[in-house]
C-alpha positions as CSV (number, residue, x, y, z in Angstrom):
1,X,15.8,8.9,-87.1
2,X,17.9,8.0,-84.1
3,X,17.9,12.1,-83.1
4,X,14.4,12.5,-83.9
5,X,13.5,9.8,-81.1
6,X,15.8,11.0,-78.7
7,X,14.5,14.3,-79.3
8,X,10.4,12.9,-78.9
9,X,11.4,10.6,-75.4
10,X,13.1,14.2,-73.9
11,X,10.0,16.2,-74.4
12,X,8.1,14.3,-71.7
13,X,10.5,15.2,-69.4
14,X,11.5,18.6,-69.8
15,X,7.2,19.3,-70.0
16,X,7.5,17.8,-66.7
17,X,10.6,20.1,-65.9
18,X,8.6,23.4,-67.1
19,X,6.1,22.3,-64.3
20,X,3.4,22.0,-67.8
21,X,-0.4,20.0,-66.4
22,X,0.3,16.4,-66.6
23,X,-2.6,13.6,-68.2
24,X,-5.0,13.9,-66.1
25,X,-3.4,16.3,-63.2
26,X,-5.4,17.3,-61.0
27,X,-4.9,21.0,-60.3
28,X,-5.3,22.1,-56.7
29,X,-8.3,24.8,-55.4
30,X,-6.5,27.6,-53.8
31,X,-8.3,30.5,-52.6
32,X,-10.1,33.1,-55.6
33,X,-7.5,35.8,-54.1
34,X,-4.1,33.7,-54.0
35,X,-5.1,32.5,-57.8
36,X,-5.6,36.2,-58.7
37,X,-2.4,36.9,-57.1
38,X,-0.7,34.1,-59.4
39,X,-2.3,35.5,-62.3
40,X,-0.8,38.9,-61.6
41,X,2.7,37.5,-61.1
42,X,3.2,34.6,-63.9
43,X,1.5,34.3,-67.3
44,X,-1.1,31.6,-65.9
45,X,-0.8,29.5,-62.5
46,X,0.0,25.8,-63.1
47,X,-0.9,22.8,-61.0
48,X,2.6,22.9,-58.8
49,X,2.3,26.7,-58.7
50,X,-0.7,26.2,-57.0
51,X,0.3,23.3,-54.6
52,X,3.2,25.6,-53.4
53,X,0.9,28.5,-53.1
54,X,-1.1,26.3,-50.8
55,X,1.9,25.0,-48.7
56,X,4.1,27.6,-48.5
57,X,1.7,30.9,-48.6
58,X,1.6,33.1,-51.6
59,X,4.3,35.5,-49.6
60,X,6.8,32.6,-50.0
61,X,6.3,31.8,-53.1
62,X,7.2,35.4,-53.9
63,X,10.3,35.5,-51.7
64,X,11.6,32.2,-53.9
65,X,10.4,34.0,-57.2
66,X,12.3,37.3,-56.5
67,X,16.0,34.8,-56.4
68,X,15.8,33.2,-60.0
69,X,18.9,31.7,-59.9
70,X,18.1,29.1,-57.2
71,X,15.0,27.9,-59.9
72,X,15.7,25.0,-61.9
73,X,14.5,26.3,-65.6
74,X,15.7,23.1,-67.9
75,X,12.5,22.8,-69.7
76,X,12.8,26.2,-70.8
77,X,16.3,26.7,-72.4
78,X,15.4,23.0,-74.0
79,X,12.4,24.7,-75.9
80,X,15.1,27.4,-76.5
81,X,17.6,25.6,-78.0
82,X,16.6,26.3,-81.4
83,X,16.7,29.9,-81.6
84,X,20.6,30.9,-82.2
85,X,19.0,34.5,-82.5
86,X,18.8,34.6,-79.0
87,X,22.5,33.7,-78.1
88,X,24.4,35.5,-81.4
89,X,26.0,39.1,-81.5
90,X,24.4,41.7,-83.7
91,X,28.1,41.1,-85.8
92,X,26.9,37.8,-87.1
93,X,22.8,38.5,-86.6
94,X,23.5,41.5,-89.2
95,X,24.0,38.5,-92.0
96,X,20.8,37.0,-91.1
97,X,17.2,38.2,-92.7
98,X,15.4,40.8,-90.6
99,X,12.5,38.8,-90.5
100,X,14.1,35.9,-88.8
101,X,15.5,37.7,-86.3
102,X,12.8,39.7,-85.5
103,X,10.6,36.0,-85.8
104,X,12.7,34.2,-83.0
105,X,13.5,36.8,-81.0
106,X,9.5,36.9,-80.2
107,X,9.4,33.0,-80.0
108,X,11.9,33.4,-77.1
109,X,9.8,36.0,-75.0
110,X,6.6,33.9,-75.8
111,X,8.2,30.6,-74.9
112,X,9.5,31.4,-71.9
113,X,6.3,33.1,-70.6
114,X,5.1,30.0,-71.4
115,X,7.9,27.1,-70.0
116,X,10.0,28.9,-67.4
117,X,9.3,28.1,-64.1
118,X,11.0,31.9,-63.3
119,X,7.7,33.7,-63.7
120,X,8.3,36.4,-61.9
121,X,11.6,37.2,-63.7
122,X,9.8,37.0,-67.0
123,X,7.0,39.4,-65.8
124,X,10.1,41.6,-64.8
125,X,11.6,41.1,-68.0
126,X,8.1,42.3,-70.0
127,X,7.8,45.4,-67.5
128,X,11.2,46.7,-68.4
129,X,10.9,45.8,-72.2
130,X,7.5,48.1,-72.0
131,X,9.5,50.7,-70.0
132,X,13.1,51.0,-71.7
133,X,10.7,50.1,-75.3
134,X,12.9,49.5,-78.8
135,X,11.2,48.4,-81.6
136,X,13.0,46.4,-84.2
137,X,11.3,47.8,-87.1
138,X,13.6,51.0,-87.1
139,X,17.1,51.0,-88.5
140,X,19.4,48.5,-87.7
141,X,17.3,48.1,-84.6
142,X,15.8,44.1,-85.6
143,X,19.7,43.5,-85.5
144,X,20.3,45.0,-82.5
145,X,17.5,44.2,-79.9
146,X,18.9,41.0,-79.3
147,X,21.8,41.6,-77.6
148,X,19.5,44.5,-75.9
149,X,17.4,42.2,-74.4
150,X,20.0,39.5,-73.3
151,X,22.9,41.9,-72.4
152,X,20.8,44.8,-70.6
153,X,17.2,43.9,-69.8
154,X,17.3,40.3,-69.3
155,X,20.5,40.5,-67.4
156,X,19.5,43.4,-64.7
157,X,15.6,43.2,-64.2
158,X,15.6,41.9,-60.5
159,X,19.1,43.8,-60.1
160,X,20.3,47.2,-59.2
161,X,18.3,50.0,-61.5
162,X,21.4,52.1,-61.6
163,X,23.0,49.7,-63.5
164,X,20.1,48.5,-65.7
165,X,19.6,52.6,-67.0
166,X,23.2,52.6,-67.8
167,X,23.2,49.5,-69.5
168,X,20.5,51.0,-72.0
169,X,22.3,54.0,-72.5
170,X,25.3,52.4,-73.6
171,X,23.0,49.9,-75.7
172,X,23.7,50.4,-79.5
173,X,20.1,49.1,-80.2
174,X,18.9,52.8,-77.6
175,X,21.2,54.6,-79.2
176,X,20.3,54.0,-82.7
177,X,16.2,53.8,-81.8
178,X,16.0,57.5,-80.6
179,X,18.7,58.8,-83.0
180,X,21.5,59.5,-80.6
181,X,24.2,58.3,-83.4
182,X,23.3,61.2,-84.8
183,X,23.9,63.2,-82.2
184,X,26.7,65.5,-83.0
185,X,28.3,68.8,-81.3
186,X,27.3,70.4,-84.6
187,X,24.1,69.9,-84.9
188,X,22.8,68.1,-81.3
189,X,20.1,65.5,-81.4
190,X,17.8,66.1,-78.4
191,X,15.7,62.7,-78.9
192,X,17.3,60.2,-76.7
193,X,18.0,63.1,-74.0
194,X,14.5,63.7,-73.9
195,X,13.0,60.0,-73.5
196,X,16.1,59.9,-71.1
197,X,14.1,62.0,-69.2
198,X,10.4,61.5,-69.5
199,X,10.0,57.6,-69.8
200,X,12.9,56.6,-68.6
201,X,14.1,58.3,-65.5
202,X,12.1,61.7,-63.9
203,X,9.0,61.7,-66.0
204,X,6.8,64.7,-67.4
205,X,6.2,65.6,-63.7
206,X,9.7,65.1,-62.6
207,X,10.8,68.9,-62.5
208,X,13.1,69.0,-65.7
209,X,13.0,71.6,-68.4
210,X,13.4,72.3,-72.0
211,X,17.2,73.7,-71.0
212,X,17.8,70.4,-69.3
213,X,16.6,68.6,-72.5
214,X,19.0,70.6,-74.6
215,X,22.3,70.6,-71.7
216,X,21.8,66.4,-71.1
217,X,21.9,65.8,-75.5
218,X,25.3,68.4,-75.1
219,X,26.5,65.7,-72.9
220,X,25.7,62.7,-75.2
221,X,27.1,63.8,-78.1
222,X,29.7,61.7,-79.3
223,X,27.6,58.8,-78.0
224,X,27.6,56.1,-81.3
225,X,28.2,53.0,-82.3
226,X,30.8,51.1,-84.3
227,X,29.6,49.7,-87.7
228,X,31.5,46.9,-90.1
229,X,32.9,43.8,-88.5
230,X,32.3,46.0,-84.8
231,X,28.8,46.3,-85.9
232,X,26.5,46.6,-82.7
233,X,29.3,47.9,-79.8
234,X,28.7,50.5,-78.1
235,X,31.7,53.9,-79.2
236,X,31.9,56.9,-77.7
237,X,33.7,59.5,-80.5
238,X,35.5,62.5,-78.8
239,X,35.7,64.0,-82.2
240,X,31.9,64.2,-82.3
241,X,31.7,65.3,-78.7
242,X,30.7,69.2,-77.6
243,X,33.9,69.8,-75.5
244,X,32.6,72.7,-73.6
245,X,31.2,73.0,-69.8
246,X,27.2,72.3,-69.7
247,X,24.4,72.5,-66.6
248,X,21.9,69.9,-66.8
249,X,19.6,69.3,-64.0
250,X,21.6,71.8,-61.7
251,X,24.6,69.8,-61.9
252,X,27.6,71.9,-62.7
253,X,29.6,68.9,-65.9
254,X,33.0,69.8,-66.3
255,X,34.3,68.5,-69.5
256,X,35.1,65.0,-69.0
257,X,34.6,63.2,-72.2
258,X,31.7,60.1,-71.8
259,X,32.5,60.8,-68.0
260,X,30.3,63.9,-68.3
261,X,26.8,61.7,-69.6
262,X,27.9,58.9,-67.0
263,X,27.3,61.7,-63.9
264,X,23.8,62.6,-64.9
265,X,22.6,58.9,-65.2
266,X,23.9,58.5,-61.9
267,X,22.3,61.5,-60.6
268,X,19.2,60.2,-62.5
269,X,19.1,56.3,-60.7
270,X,19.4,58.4,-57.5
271,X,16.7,61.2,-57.9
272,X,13.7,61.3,-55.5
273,X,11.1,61.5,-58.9
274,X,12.6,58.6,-60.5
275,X,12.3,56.4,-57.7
276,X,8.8,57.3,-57.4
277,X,7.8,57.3,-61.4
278,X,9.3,53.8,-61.1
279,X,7.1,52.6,-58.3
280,X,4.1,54.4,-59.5
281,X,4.5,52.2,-62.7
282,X,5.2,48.8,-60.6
283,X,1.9,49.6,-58.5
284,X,-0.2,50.1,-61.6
285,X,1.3,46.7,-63.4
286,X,0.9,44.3,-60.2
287,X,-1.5,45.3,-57.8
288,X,-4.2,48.5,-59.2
289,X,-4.9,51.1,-61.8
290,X,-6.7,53.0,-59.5
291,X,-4.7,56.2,-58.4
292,X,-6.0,56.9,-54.8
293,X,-4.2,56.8,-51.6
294,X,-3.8,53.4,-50.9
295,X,-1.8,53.5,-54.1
296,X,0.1,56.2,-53.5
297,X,1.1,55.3,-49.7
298,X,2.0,51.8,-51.5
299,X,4.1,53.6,-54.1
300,X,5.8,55.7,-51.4
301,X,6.5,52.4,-49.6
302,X,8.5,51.4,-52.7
303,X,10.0,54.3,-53.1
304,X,11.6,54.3,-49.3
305,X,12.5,50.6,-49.9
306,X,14.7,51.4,-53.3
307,X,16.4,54.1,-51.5
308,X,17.1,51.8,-48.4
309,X,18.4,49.0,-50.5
310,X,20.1,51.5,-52.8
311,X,18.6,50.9,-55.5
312,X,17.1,47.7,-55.5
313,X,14.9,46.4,-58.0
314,X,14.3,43.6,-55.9
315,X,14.4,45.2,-52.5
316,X,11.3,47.8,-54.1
317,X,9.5,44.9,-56.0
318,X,9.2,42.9,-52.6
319,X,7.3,45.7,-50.9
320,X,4.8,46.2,-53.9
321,X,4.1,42.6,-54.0
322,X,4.3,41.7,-50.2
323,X,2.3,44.5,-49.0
324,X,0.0,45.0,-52.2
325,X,-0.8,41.5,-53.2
326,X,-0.2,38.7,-50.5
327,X,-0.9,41.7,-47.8
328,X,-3.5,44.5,-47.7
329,X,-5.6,43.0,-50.6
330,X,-8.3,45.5,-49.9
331,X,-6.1,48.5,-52.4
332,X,-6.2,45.5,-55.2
333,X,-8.2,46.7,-59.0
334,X,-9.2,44.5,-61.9
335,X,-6.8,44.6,-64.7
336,X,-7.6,43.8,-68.1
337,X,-5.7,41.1,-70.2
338,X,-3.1,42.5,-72.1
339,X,-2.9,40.4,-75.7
340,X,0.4,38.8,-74.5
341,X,-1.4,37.8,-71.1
342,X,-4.1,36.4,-73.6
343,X,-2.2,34.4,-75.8
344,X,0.8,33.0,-72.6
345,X,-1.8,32.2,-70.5
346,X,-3.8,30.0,-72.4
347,X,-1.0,28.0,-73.7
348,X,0.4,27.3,-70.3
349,X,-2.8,26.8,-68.6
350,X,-4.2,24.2,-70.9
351,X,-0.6,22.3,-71.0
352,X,0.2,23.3,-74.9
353,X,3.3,21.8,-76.8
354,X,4.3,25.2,-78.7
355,X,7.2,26.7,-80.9
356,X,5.9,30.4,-80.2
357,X,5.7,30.6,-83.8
358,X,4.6,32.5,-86.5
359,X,1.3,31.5,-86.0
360,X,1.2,32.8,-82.6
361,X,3.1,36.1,-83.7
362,X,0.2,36.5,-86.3
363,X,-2.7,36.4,-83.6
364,X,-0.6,39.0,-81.2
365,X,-0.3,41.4,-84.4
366,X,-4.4,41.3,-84.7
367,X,-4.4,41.8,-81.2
368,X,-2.4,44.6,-81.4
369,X,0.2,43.7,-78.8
370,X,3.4,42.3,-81.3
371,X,6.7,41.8,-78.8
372,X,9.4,44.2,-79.9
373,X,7.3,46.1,-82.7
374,X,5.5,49.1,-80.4
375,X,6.3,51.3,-82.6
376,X,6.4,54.4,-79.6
377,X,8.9,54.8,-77.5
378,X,7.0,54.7,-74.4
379,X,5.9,51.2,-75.4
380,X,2.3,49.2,-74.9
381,X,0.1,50.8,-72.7
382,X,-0.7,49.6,-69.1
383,X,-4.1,50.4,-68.9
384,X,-7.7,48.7,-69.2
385,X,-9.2,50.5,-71.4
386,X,-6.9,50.7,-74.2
387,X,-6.8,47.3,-74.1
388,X,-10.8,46.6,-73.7
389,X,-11.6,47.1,-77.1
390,X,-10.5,45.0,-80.4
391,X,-12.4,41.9,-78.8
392,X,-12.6,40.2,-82.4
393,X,-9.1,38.8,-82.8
394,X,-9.1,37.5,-79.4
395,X,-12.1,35.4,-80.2
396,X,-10.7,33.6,-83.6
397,X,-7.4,33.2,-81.5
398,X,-9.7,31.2,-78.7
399,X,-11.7,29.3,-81.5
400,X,-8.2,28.7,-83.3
401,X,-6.3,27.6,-80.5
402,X,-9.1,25.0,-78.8
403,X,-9.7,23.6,-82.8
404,X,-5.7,22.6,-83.1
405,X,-5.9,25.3,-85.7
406,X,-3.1,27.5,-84.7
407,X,-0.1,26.0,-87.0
408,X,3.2,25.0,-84.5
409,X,1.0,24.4,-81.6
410,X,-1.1,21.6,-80.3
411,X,-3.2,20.7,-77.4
412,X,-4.3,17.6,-76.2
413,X,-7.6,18.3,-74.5
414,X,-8.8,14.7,-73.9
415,X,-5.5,13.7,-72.2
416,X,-5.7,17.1,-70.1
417,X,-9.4,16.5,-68.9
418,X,-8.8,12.8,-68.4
419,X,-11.9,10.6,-67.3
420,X,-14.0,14.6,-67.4
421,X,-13.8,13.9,-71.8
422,X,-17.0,13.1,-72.9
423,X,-18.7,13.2,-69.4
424,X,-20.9,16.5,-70.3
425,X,-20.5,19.5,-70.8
426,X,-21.1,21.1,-67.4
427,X,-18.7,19.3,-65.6
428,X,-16.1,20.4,-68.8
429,X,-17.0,23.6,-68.2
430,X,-16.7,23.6,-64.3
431,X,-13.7,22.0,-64.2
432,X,-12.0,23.8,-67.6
433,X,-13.5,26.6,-65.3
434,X,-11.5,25.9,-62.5
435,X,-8.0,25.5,-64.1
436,X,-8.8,28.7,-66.4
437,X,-10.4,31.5,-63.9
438,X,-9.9,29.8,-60.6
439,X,-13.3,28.8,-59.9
440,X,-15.9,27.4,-62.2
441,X,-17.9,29.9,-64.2
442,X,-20.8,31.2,-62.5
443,X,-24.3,32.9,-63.9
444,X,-25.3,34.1,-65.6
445,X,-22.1,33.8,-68.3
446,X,-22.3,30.1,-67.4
447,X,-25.8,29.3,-68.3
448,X,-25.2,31.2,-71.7
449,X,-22.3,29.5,-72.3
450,X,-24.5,25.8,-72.2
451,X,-27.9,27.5,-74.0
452,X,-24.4,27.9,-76.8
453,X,-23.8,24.6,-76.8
454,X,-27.0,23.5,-77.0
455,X,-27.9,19.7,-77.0
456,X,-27.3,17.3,-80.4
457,X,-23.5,18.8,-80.1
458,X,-21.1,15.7,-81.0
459,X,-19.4,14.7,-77.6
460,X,-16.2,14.4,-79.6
461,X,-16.2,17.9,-80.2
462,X,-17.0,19.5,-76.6
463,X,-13.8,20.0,-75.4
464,X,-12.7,22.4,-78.0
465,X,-15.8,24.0,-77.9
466,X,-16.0,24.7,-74.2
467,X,-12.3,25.5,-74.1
468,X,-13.0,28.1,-77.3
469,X,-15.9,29.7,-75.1
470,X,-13.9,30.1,-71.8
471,X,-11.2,31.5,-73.8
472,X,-13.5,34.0,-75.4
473,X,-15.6,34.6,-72.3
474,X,-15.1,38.0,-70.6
475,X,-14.1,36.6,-67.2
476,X,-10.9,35.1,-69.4
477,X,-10.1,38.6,-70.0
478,X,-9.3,39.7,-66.9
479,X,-6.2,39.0,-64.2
């Protein structure tokens, strides 16, 4: 009993410390653009995001986002504390039940969208996941993924991009998703070679052939990983390894053991088309979809400013953000809500106390949008209209979520609308309005919103129901 209540007078205080809408907070009015801007950077803008935004510019804000380690993030790893999955090896995870892993491992993504007050990171953390995709519903792969995303994606996704690609290839959870264990001088295994190339490095424009397929999976063979009490370590086997000379890419490899796989991911960090495939894809994610020439002199922008900071995931995010969000706003596009944008945002926006659980997991599934479970390696799409279809789950998540339906989470609209509860339900919806789109609803979505409601509704019961019919309204779908 005496843990339980230390437990209950702590959560007050790491809310406040993930930066979560206080009772009755009043969140500030920052300009339609800089809210949109927020929206494209963390999974929702809170009140205190706002108030910096307001004080400091939007191209400050970014410059503090792009150093995490000088941001406080108690409240977070306090939510976290629970999951061991998150903190284990794949050794001791391999005891556990696939489900569990797989089940907290999800929780930790979703509750740190949610709590951490490193936003940007986390949006960097979701862009890689998509890019360098596992799912853990192959192999030994639900075991595996943790120490993947803690160890490689997590620990390089504002760092250097040479580093981060030859973390994943030395990532048992890589090797065993695209087969390369079984990648022997025998019988060569071309499928990690292959996504090497086309997601993860040059892309299907990037000049590469068939040969250079068959030549780079030459080079990784021997590539594997240990098993038993070593289970999840990455092993290179010499035994298994084609010992003789091979030309990928141009590149003359001598034999040289693991050396020889080592030089071409080097040569592939550095290449010209990799640079540009990479800021091509950070364009389209944070600033527009559109592929015109404002786009492409923005992507070539990047592209200068990874090779000047050699190779600087940092140094070539700043320039996409500075110069395509809090700059030249003109090249901006709409972007539709992804389901993981759906789901994050609304908890955080509308203050929710959440475990990220199964519940949650179960709505993202109907969505179509499950964290670690694309079951493709070039992971969810980035683009509109994939996404603009399969409306029906997002609407019983909305209705589920504004009833205190959704089992493990719970809001408290009353406290969060303060003396607005009960008032009517236009000035709900203008101000729900506000903290949800940035500005209050406007016609004609708004007046069909209220001829919804209708009059005789029980004034108990309108904050759910305007929060359910923001949620669900197509202006919520959008970022």
């Amino acid at each position: 009993m005496a843990a339980g209540a230390g437990v209950a007078a702590c959560s007050p205080l790491y809310r406040q410390l993930s930066g979560l809408p206080g009772p009755s907070q009043a969140w500030p009015s920052i300009s339609l653009a800089d809210f949109r801007g927020l929206s494209r950077l963390t999974y929702g803008p809170l009140p205190a995001e706002r108030a910096q935004v307001l004080q400091i510019g939007l191209a400050a804000w970014i410059e503090e986002q792009l150093s995490p380690a000088g941001i406080q993030d108690e409240g977070v790893e306090w939510r976290l504390r629970p999951l061991d999955a998150l903190r284990l090896g794949a050794d001791s995870l391999s005891a556990w039940e696939a489900e569990d892993v797989i089940l907290q491992l999800q929780q930790g993504a979703l509750l740190r969208q949610v709590y951490s007050r490193r936003q940007l990171l986390e949006r960097m953390v979701e862009f890689w996941t998509d890019h360098f995709n596992i799912t853990m519903r192959k192999g030994d792969g639900w075991f595996l993924k943790p120490a993947d995303d803690r160890e490689v994606v997590r620990a390089h996704a504002l760092g250097d991009f040479g580093e981060l690609l030859w973390a994943s290839a030395h990532s048992p959870a890589m090797l065993v998703y695209l087969d390369n264990q079984a990648n022997l001088k025998e019988a060569p295994n071309e499928n990690y070679a292959r996504e090497l190339l086309e997601l993860h490095t040059l892309g299907v424009e990037g000049g590469y052939t068939q040969q250079d397929v068959m030549e780079l999976a030459r080079c990784l063979t021997g590539w594997t990983v240990k098993r038993h009490f070593w289970a999840g370590q990455f092993r290179f086997d010499n035994d298994l390894h084609d010992p003789g000379s091979k030309r990928p890419l141009g590149m003359q490899i001598r034999p040289e053991g693991q050396r020889e796989a080592e030089r071409v991911l080097q040569h592939l960090a550095e290449h010209p088309a990799t640079a540009l495939r990479l800021a091509r894809k950070l364009v389209r994610r944070f600033v527009t979809e559109q592929e015109d020439q404002s786009a492409a002199a923005l992507a070539e922008r990047a592209v200068q400013a990874l090779r000047k900071t050699n190779g600087s995931i940092a140094g070539m995010l700043r320039v996409v953000l500075l110069d395509g969000l809090a700059g030249a706003r003109t090249i901006w596009g709409p972007k539709v809500k992804r389901p993981v944008d759906v789901v994050a945002s609304a908890l955080r926006l509308l203050g929710a106390d959440t475990d990220g659980g199964e519940a949650l997991q179960q709505a993202l599934q109907a969505m179509g949008q499950p964290p670690f479970q694309w079951p493709t390696p070039d992971g969810p799409p980035d683009d509109s209209p994939f996404w603009s279809t399969n409306l029906l789950p997002r609407w019983n998540f909305a209705i589920a979520l504004a009833r205190n339906e959704m089992k493990g989470t719970r809001l408290d609209l009353p406290t969060l609308l303060g003396p607005l509860t009960l008032s009517s339900p236009q000035a709900e919806l203008d101000s729900l309005g506000e903290l949800l789109l940035g500005v209050p609803l406007g016609p004609p979505q708004r007046d069909l919103l209220l001829a919804a409601l209708g009059p005789g509704q029980d004034p108990a019961g309108l904050p759910s129901l305007v929060t359910a019919g923001l949620l669900a309204s197509p202006a919520y779908q959008w970022r």
